[in-house]
C-alpha positions as CSV (number, residue, x, y, z in Angstrom):
1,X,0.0,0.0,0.0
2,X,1.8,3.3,-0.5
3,X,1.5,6.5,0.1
4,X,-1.4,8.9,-0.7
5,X,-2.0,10.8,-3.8
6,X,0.3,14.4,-3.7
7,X,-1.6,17.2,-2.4
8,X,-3.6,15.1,0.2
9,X,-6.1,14.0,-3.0
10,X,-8.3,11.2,-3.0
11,X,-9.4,11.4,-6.9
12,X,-8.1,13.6,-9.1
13,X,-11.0,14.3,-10.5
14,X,-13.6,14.9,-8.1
15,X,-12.7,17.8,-6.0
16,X,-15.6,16.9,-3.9
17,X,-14.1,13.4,-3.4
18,X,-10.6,14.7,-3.0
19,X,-9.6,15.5,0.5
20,X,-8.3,13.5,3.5
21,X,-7.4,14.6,6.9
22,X,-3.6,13.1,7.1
23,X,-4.1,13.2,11.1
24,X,-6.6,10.8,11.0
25,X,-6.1,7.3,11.8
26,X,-8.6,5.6,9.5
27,X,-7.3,2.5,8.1
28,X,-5.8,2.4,4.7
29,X,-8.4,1.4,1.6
30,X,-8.4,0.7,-1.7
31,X,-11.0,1.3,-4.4
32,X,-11.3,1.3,-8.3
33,X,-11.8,4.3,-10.4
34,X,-11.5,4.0,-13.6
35,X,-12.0,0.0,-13.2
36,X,-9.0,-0.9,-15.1
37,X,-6.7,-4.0,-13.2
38,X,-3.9,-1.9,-14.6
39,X,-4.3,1.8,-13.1
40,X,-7.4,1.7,-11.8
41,X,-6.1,1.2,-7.8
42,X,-6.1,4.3,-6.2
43,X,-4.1,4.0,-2.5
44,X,-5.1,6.4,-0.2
45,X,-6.4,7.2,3.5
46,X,-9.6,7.5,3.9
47,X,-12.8,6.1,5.8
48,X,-14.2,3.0,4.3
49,X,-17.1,4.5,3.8
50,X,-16.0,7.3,1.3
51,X,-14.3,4.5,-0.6
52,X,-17.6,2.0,-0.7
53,X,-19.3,5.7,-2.0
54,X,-16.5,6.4,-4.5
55,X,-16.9,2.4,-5.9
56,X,-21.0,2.8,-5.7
57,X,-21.0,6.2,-8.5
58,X,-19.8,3.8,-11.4
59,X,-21.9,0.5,-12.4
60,X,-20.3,-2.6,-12.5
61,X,-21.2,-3.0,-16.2
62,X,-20.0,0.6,-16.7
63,X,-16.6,-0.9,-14.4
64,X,-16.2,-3.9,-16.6
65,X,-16.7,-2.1,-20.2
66,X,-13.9,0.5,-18.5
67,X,-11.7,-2.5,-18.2
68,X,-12.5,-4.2,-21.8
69,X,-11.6,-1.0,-23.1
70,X,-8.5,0.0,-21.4
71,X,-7.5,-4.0,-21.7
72,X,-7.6,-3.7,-25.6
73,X,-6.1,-0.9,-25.4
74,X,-2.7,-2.0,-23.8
75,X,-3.2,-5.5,-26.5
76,X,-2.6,-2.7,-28.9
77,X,0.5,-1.1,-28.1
78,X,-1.4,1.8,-26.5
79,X,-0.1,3.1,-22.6
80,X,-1.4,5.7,-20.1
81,X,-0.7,8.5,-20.3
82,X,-0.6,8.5,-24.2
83,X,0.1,11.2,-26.8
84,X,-2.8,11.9,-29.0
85,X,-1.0,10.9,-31.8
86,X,-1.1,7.7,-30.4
87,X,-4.6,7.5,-29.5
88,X,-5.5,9.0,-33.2
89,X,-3.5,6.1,-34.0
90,X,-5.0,3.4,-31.7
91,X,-9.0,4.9,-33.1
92,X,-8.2,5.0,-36.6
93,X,-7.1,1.3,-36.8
94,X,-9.8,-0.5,-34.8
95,X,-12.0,1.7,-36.9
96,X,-12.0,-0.8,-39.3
97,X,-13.2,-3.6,-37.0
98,X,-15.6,-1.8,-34.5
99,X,-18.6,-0.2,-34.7
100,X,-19.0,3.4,-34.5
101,X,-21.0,2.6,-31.0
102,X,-18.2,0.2,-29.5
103,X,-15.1,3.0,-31.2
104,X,-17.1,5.9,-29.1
105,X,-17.4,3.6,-25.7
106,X,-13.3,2.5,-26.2
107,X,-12.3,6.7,-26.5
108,X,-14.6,7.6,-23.2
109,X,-13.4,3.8,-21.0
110,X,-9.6,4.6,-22.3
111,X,-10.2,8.7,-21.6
112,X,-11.6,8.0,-18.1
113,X,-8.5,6.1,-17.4
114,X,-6.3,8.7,-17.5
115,X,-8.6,11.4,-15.9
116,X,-8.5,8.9,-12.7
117,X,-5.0,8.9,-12.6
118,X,-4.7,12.6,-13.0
119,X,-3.8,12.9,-16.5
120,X,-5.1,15.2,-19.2
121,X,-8.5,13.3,-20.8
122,X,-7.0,12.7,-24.7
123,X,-10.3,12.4,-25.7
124,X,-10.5,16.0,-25.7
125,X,-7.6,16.7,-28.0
126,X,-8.4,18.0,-31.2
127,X,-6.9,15.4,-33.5
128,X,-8.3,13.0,-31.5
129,X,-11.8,14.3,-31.6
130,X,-11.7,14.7,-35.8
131,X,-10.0,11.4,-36.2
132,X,-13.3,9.8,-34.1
133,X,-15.7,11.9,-36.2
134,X,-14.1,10.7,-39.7
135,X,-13.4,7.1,-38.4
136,X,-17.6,7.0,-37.5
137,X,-18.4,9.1,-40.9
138,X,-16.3,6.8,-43.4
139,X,-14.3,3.0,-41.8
140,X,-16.9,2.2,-38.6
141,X,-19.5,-0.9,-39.6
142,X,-22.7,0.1,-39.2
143,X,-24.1,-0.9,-35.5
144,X,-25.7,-4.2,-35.3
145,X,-29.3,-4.2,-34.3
146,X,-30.8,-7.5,-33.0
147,X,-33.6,-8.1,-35.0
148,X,-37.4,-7.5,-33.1
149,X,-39.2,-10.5,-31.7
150,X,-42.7,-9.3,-32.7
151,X,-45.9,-10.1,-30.6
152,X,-46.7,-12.8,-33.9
153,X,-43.3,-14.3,-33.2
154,X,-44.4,-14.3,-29.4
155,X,-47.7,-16.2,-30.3
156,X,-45.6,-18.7,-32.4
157,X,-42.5,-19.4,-29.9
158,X,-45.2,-20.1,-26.8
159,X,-46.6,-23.6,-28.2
160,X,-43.3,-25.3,-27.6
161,X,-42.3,-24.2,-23.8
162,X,-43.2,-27.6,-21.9
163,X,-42.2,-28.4,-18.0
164,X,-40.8,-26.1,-15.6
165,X,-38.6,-24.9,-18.0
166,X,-40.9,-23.9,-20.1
167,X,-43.2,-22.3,-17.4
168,X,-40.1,-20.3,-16.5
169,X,-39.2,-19.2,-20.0
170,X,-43.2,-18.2,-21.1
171,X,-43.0,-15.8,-17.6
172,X,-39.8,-14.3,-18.6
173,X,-40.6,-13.8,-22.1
174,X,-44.3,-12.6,-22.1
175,X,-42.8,-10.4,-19.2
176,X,-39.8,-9.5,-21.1
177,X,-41.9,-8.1,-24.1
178,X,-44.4,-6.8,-22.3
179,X,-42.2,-4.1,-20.4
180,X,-40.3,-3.9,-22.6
181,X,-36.6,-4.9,-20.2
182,X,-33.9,-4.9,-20.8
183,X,-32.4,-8.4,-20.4
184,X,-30.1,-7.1,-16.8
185,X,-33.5,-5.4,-15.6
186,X,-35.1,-8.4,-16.4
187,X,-33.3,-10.7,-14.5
188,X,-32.4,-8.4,-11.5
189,X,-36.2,-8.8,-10.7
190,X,-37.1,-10.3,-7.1
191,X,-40.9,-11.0,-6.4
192,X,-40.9,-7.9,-3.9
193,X,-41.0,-6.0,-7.1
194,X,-43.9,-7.4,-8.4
195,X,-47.2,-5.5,-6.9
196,X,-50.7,-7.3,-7.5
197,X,-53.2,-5.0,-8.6
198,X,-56.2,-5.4,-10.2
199,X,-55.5,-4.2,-13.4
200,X,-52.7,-6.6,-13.3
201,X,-48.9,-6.1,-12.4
202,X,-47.3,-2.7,-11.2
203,X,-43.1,-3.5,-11.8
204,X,-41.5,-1.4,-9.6
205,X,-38.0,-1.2,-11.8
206,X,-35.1,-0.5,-9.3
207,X,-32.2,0.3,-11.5
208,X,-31.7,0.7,-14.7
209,X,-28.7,1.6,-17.4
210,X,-30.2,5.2,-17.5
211,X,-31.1,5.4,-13.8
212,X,-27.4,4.9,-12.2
213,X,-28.8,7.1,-9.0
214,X,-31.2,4.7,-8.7
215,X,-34.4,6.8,-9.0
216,X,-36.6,3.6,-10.1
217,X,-39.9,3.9,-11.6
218,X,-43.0,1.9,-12.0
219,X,-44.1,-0.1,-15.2
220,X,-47.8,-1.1,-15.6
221,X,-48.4,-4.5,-16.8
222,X,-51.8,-5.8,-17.5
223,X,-53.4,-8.3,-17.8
224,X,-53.7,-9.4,-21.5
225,X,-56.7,-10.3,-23.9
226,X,-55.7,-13.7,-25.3
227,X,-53.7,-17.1,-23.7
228,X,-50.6,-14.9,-23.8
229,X,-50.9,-12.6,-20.5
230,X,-47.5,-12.1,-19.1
231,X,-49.4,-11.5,-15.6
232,X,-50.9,-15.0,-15.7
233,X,-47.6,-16.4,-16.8
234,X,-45.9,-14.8,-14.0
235,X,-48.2,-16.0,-11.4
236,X,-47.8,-19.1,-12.8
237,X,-44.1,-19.4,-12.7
238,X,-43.9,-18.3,-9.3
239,X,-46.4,-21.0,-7.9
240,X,-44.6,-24.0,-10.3
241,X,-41.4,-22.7,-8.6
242,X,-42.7,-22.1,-4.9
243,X,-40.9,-18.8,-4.8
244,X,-41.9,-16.8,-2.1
245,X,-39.1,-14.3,-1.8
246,X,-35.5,-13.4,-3.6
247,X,-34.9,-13.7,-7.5
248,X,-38.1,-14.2,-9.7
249,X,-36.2,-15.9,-12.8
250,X,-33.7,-18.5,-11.9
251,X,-32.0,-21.5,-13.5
252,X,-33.8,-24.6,-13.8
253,X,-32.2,-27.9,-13.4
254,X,-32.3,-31.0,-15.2
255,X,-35.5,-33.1,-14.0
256,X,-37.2,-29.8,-12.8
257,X,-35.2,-28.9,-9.9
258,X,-35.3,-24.9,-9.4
259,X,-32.3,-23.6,-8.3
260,X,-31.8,-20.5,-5.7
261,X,-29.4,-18.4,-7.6
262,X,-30.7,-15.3,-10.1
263,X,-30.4,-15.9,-14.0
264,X,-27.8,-14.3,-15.7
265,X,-28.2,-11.5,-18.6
266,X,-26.3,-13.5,-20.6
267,X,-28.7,-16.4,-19.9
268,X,-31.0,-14.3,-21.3
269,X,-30.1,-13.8,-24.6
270,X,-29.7,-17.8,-24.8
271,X,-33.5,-18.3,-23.7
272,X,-34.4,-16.2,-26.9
273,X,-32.0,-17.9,-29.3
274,X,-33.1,-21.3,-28.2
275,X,-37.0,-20.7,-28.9
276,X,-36.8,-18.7,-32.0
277,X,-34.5,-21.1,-33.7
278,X,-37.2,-23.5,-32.6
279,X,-39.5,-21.6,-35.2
280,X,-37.1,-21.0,-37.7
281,X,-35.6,-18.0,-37.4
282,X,-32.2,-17.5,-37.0
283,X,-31.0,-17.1,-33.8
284,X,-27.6,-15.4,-34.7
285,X,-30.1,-12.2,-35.3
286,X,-31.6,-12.7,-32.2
287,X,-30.6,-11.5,-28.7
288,X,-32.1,-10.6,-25.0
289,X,-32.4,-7.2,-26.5
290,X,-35.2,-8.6,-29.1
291,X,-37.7,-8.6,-26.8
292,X,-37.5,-4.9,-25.5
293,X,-37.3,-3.9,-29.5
294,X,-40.1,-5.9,-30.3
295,X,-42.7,-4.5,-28.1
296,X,-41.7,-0.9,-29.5
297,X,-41.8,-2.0,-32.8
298,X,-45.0,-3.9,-32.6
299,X,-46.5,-1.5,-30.3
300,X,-45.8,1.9,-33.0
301,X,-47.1,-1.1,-36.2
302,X,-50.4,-1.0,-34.1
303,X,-50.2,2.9,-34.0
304,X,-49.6,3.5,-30.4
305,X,-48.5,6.9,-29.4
306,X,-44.5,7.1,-29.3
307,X,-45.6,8.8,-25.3
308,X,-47.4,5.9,-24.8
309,X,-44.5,3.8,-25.9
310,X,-41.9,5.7,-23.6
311,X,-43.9,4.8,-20.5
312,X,-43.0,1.3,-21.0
313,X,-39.4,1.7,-22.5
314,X,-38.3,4.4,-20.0
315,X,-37.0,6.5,-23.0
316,X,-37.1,10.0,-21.9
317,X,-37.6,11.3,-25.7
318,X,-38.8,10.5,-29.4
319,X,-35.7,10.6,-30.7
320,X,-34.0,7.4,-28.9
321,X,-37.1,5.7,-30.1
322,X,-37.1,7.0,-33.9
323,X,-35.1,4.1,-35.0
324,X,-37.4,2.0,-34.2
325,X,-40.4,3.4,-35.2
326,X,-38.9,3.8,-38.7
327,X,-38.1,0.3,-39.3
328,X,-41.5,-0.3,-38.3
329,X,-43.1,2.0,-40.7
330,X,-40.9,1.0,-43.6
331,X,-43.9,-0.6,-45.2
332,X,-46.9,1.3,-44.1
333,X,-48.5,3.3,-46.3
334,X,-45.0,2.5,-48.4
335,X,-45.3,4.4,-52.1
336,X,-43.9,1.3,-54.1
337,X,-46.9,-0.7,-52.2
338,X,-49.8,1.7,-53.8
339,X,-48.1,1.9,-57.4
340,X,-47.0,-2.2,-58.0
């Protein structure tokens, strides 16, 4: 353990997070920043309680993309602190291989790094900032979309879910569309987040990936008009299961056992490549993420109001829905449709 940071600084770049009292006794701590393995440790002396605070303002999956990013990043070549020329460098090759999204999310993880260690942010530079702009304009591959499992693909998938497993996956689908989750929320669910009402289900949504404060909200579920109501397939679930309390979706074992432990996200994203496959579609298109674009597009092909839509999704504007909306409307009212 050495020594704190000069100047008596916690972080480097938090001011508010940045002072110790050096005739304290508290007992030495460490805590991750920037998340990196490599420069992420910051030593200092300070109460564990400002360090478990510090740790708490950045998400584990906001940690762990820090550290893919800053881990190619060293595969490269690249080093912190870097030049920008390097950086310019580092962007304009992996251009060719990355997506404009996953080039943008490698400048902020590998720009935070150095901010937490007290170095100037080279994501700022200039060069830097027109080498990302030409690199997403010109060599990034367009971002891959998984494809929307629609409410008829729903109705088709459903036939096939037999025994426990299947009761499980029906819950976690029909639930999965109809609130529109995201595959984490999804499976961060425990039944004390489930209210009963008689409309149907009130979600109360805890966290999120654009609530890091962890503001929560509440997502109406109800009950639905055919053999298909995620309410019914919820209750359902939970009695086959006999869970009471703790994680709604968890792993189901061979022979029906339910285990105790919480589905992964990644799990997820298997459940829905497993069933659509089983209708033929192919499941490479497919992810977790399907079921969260499918109720958006489904929902704006049946004319629902985009503010209607953003209740479910969360989306706190039009425009982070629009590209959904306008794959959906590609063939409505489509010109070539009235003239062939």
């Amino acid at each position: 353990m050495t020594d704190a940071p000069e100047g008596g600084r916690i972080t480097s770049d938090n001011s508010q997070l940045s002072l110790f009292n050096p005739g304290r006794q508290e007992r030495p701590v460490e805590f991750l920043v920037s998340g990196s393995p490599h420069l992420s440790a910051i030593n200092c002396t300070a109460t564990p309680d400002i360090a478990k605070y510090v740790a708490a303002a950045i998400a584990d999956n906001t940690r762990r993309a820090y550290r893919q990013d800053l881990d190619d990043f060293h595969s490269w070549g690249g080093v912190v602190p870097c030049t920008p020329e390097m950086f310019a460098a580092f962007i304009a090759e992996r251009a060719s291989t990355l997506s404009p999204h996953s080039l943008t999310r490698r400048v902020v993880g590998i720009g935070r790094a150095h901010v937490s260690q007290g170095y100037p942010d080279p994501a700022k530079n200039d060069l830097v900032r027109t080498v990302l702009r030409g690199a997403r304009r010109t060599s990034g591959v367009s971002q891959r979309q998984a494809a929307p499992l629609l409410r008829e693909d729903i109705f088709a998938l459903l036939p096939n879910l037999r025994g426990a497993k299947g009761v499980r996956d029906r819950a976690l689908l029909l639930l999965g569309f109809a609130a529109a989750f995201r595959r984490s929320e999804l499976v961060a669910l425990d039944v004390q987040d489930l209210q009963e009402v008689p409309e149907g289900l009130i979600v109360h949504l805890r966290h999120s990936k654009t609530d890091q404060t962890g503001e929560g909200r509440k997502i109406g579920v109800p009950f639905g008009r055919t053999s298909a109501c995620p309410v019914k397939a919820v209750t359902r679930w939970l009695e086959v299961a006999k869970i009471e309390s703790g994680p709604v979706f968890r792993a189901v074992r061979k022979g029906g056992m339910i285990g105790a432990a919480r589905l992964s996200a990644q799990a997820v994203n298997l459940i829905v490549k497993e069933h659509v496959e089983r209708i033929g579609l192919a499941a490479s298109e497919y992810s977790g993420h399907s079921l969260r674009s499918g109720l958006v597009t489904s929902a704006a092909r049946s004319g629902v109001s985009s503010y209607k839509i953003r209740q479910q999704t969360g989306h706190r504007s039009d425009a982070m829905l629009a590209r959904y909306i306008r794959d959906a409307d590609l063939f409505v009212g489509n010109a070539a449709g009235v003239l062939l």
